[in-house]
C-alpha positions as CSV (number, residue, x, y, z in Angstrom):
1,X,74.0,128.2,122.3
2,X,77.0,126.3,123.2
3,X,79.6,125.8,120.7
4,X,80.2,122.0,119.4
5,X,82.7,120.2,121.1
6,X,85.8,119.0,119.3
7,X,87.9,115.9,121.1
8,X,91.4,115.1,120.4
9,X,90.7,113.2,117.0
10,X,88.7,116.0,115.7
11,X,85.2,113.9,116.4
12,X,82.3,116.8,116.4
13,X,79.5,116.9,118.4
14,X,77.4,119.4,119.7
15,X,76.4,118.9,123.6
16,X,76.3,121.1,127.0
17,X,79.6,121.6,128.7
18,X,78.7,119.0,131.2
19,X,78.1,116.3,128.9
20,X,80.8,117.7,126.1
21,X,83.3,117.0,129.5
22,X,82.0,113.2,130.2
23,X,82.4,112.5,126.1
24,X,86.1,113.8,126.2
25,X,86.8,111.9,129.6
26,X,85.2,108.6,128.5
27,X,87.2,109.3,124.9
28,X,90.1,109.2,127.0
29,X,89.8,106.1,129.3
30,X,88.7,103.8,126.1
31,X,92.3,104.6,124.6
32,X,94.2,104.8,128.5
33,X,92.5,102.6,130.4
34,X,90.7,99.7,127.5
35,X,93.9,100.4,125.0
36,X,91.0,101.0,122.5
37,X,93.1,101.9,119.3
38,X,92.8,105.1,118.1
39,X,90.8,104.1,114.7
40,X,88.3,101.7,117.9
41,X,88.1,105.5,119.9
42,X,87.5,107.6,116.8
43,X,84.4,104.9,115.2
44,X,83.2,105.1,118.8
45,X,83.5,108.8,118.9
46,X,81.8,108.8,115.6
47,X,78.4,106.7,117.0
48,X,78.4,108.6,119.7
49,X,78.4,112.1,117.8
50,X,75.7,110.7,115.6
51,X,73.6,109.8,118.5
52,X,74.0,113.2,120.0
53,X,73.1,115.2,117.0
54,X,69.6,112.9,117.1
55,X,69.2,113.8,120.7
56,X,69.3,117.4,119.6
57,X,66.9,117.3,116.8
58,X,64.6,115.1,119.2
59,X,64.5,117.2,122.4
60,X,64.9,120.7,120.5
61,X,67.9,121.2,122.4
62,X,71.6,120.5,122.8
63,X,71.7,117.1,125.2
64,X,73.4,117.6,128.9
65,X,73.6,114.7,131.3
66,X,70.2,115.3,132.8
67,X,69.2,114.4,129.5
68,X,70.5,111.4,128.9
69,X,69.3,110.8,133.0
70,X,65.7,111.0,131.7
71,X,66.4,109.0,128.3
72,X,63.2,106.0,127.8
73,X,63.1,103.1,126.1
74,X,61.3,104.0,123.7
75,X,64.1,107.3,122.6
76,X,66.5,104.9,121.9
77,X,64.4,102.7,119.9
78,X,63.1,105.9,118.4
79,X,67.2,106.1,117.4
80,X,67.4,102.9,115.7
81,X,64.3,103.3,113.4
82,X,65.5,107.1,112.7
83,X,69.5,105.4,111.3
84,X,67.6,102.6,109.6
85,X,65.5,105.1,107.4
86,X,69.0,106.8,107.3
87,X,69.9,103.8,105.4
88,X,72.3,102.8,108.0
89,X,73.5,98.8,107.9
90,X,72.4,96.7,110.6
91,X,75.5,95.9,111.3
92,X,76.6,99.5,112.1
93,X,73.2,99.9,114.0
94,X,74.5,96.9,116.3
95,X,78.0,98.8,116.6
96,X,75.8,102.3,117.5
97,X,74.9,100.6,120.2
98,X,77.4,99.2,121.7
99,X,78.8,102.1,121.6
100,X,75.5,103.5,123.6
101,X,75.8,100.7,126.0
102,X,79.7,101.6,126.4
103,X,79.4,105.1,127.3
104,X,76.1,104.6,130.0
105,X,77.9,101.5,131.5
106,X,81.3,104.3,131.8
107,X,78.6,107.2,133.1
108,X,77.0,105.2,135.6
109,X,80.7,103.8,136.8
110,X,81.5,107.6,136.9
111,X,78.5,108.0,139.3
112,X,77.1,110.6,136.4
113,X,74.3,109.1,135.1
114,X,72.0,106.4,136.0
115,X,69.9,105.0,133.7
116,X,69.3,101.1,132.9
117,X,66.9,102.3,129.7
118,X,70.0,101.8,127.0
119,X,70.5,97.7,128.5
120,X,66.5,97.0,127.9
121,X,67.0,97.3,123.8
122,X,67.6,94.9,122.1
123,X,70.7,94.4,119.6
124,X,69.3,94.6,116.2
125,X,69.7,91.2,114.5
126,X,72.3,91.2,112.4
127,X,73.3,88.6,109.0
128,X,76.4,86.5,109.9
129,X,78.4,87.1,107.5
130,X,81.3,85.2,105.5
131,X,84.4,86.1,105.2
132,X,85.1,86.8,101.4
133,X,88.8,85.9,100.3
134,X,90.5,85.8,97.2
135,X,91.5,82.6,95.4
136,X,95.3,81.5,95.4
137,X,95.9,83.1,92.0
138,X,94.0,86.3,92.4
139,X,96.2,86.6,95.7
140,X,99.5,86.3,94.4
141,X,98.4,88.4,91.2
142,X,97.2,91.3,93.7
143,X,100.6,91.5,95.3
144,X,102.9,91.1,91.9
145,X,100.5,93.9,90.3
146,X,101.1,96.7,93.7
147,X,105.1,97.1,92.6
148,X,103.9,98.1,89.2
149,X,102.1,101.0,90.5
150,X,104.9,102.8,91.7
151,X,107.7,104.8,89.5
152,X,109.5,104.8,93.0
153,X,111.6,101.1,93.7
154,X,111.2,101.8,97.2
155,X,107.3,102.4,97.5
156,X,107.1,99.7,95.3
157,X,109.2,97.1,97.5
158,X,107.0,98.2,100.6
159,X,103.8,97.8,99.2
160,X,104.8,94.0,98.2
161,X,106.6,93.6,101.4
162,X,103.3,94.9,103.3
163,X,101.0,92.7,100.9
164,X,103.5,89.6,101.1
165,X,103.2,89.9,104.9
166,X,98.8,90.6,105.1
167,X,98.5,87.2,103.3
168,X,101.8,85.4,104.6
169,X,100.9,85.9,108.6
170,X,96.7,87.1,108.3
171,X,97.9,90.0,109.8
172,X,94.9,93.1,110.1
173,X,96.6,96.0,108.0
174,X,96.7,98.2,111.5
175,X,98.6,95.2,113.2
176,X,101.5,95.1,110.9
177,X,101.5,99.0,110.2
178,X,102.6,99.5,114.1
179,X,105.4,96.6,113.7
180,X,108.3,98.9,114.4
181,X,112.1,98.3,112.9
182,X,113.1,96.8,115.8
183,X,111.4,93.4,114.0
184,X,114.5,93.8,111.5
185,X,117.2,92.4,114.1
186,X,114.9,89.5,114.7
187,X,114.3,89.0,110.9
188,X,118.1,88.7,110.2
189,X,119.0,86.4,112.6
190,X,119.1,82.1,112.2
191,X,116.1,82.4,113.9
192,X,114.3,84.9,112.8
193,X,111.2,83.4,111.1
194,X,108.7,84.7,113.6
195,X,107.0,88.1,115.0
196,X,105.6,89.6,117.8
197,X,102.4,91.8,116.8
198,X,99.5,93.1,119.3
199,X,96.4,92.8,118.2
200,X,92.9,93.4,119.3
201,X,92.7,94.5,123.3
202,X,96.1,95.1,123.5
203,X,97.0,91.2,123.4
204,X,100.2,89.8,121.7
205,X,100.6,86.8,119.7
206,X,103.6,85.3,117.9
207,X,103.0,85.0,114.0
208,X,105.0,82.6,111.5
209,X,107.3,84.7,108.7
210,X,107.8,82.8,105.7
211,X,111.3,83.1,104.2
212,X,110.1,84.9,101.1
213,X,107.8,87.4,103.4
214,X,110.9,88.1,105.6
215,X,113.6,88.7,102.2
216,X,110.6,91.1,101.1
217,X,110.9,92.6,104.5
218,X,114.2,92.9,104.9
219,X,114.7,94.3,101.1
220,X,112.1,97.0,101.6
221,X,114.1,98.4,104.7
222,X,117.4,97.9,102.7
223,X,116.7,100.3,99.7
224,X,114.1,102.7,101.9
225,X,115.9,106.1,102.4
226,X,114.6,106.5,105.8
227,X,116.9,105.0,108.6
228,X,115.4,102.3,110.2
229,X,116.0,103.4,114.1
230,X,114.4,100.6,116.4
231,X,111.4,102.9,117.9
232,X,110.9,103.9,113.9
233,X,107.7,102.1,112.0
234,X,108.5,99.8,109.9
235,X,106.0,100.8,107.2
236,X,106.5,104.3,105.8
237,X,105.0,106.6,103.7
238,X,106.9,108.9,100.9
239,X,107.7,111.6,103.7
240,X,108.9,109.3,106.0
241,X,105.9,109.2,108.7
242,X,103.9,106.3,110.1
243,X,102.5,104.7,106.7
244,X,98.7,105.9,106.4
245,X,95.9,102.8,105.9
246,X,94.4,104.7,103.7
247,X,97.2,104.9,101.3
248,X,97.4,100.7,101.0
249,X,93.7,100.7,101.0
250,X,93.8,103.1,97.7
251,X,96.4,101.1,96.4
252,X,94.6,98.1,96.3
253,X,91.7,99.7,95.4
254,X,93.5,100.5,92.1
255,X,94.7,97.0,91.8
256,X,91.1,95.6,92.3
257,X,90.4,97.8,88.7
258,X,93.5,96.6,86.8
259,X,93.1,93.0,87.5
260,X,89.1,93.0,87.8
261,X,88.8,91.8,91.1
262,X,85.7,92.0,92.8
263,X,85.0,94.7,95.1
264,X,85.3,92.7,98.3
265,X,89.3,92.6,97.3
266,X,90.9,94.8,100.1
267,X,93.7,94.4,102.3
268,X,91.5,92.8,104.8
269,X,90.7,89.8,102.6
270,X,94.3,88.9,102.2
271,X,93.9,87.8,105.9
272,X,90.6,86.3,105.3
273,X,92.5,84.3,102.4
274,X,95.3,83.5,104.6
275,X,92.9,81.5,106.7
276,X,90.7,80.3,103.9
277,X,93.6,78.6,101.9
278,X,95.3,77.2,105.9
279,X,91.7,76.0,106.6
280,X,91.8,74.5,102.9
281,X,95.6,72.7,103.0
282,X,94.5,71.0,106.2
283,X,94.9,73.7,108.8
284,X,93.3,72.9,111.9
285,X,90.7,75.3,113.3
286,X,92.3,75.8,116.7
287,X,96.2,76.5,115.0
288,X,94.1,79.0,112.9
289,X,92.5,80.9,115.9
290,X,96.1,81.7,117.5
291,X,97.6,82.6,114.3
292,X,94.6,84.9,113.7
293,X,94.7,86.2,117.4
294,X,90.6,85.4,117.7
295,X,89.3,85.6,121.0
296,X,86.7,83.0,120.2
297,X,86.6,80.0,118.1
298,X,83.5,81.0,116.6
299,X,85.1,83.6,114.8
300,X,87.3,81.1,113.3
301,X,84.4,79.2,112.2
302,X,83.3,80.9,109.9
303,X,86.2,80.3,107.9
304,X,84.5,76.6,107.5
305,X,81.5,78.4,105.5
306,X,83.8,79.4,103.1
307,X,85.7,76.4,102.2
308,X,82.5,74.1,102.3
309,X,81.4,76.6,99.3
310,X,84.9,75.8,97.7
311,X,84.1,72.4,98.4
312,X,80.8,71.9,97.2
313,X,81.7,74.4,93.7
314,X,84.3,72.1,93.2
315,X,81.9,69.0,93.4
316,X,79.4,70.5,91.4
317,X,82.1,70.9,88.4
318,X,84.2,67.7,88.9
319,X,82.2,65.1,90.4
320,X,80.5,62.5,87.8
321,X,77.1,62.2,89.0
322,X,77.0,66.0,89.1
323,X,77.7,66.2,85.7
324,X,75.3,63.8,84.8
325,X,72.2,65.7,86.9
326,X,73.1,68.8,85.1
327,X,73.0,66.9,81.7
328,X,69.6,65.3,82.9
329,X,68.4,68.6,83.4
330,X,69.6,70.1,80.0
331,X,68.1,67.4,78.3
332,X,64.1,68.1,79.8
């Protein structure tokens, strides 16, 4: 039996050479040709592993491309129902299979495989969900609490500099750990209240830096004992390397139990509340897409979800005749 392939992010799966060959090659135009991002490569790597490893319990065999040439219909559906009983969200199921989708689309571009089986299944329907911020208060208490977590003056300014700047510009945690220190000349000059970050699909966008997110900035870097060379990332960790998401993602994990935040407090949500409190200060939808760097307004809209809940749990409490229904109803 051949031995499990291993691609350049250490994604396992187990395949014939043939096929084990196409993986790594399609692995390596998502991230050369799409400028996938290497945590986009390495969840699609992961789907693809997963469906793999079903294809070889399924056929008694590891999968080659003639397998995947004869794949029905009814195999891939036969997927989907085996990661459901898995437990597997729908949403991830949708993701799986995009990721399916993806790969055929590259093999038959590739003039490997043929096979229009995968584009006859439907997406499983998934729940739109809302985007779950903090409140004002729980926000600003979340990035005071992440210097006290650090004996270290320096760890401690660059977690509040990194928070400061997730909720000050709605920056994704990945965008603003591959700012590099070149964003320090721009910082310091009369000017400099503004940043250039790429985002999704490689695409840029210029992002506002308030004056107290820039003086956190610019404080970090001051006191950090790692010389901030232009090429060098901004955000560091205590060795000096490329700062790990995983590190600010424990981090606030630890916060979320100190200051009993729910469990939907993560670094993400300081960009969901970034929009959330624009949206609810009078931010227009359109000045909110750009800032966010979504492709589609729809995104954005769902922003509005949110603060119509504000708006309508703020009724509920405040409003007279609300009051008065609620007495009514006390009263029977």
């Amino acid at each position: 039996m051949d031995t499990p392939a291993l691609t350049a992010n250490k994604i396992f799966f187990s395949a014939k050479p043939d096929l084990a060959r196409a993986v790594d090659a399609w692995r390596t135009w998502l991230v050369a040709e799409r400028r996938a991002s290497r945590h986009t490569a390495d969840a699609y790597g992961r789907d693809l592993s997963a469906f793999l490893a079903f294809l070889t319990e399924h056929e008694g065999a590891e999968p080659d491309l003639g397998t995947l040439r004869d794949l029905r219909t009814a195999d891939v559906r036969s997927y989907l129902a085996h990661r459901g009983t898995d437990g597997l969200a729908r949403t991830s199921m949708a993701r799986g299979l995009s990721t399916l989708r993806n790969f055929f689309r590259y093999l038959d571009r590739a003039e490997l495989v043929h096979n229009p089986a995968i584009a006859t299944v439907k997406t499983p329907r998934t729940p739109r969900s809302v985007p779950k911020a903090l409140t004002e208060d729980d926000a600003l208490a979340a990035i005071r609490e992440s210097a006290a977590l650090h004996d270290e003056p320096w760890l401690a300014a660059r977690d509040t500099a990194l928070l400061l700047l997730l909720y000050g510009s709605g920056l994704r945690i990945g965008e603003a750990l591959s700012l590099t220190c070149d964003v320090l000349a721009a910082l310091r000059s009369k000017a400099g209240d503004t940043v250039r970050v790429v985002g999704k699909g490689n695409k840029e966008r210029i992002v506002p830096v308030l004056p107290v997110v820039r003086e956190a900035l610019i404080a970090y870097r001051k006191i950090c004992p790692y010389a901030p060379e232009a090429d060098a990332p901004l955000f560091v960790g205590a060795r000096g390397k490329a700062l790990n998401p995983g590190v600010m993602q424990r981090q606030v994990r630890r916060i979320r139990a100190l200051l009993g935040l729910a469990e939907s407090a993560t670094p993400h949500a300081l960009r969901h509340s970034f929009a959330t409190h624009l949206l609810a200060k009078g931010g227009d939808l359109r000045t909110i897409q750009e800032l966010l760097g979504h492709a589609s307004l729809s995104t954005t809209q769902r922003y509005t979800e949110v603060d119509m809940g504000r708006l309508g749990a703020v009724y509920n409490a405040a409003h007279p005749r609300a009051k008065m229904r609620r007495s009514s109803k006390a009263s029977l």
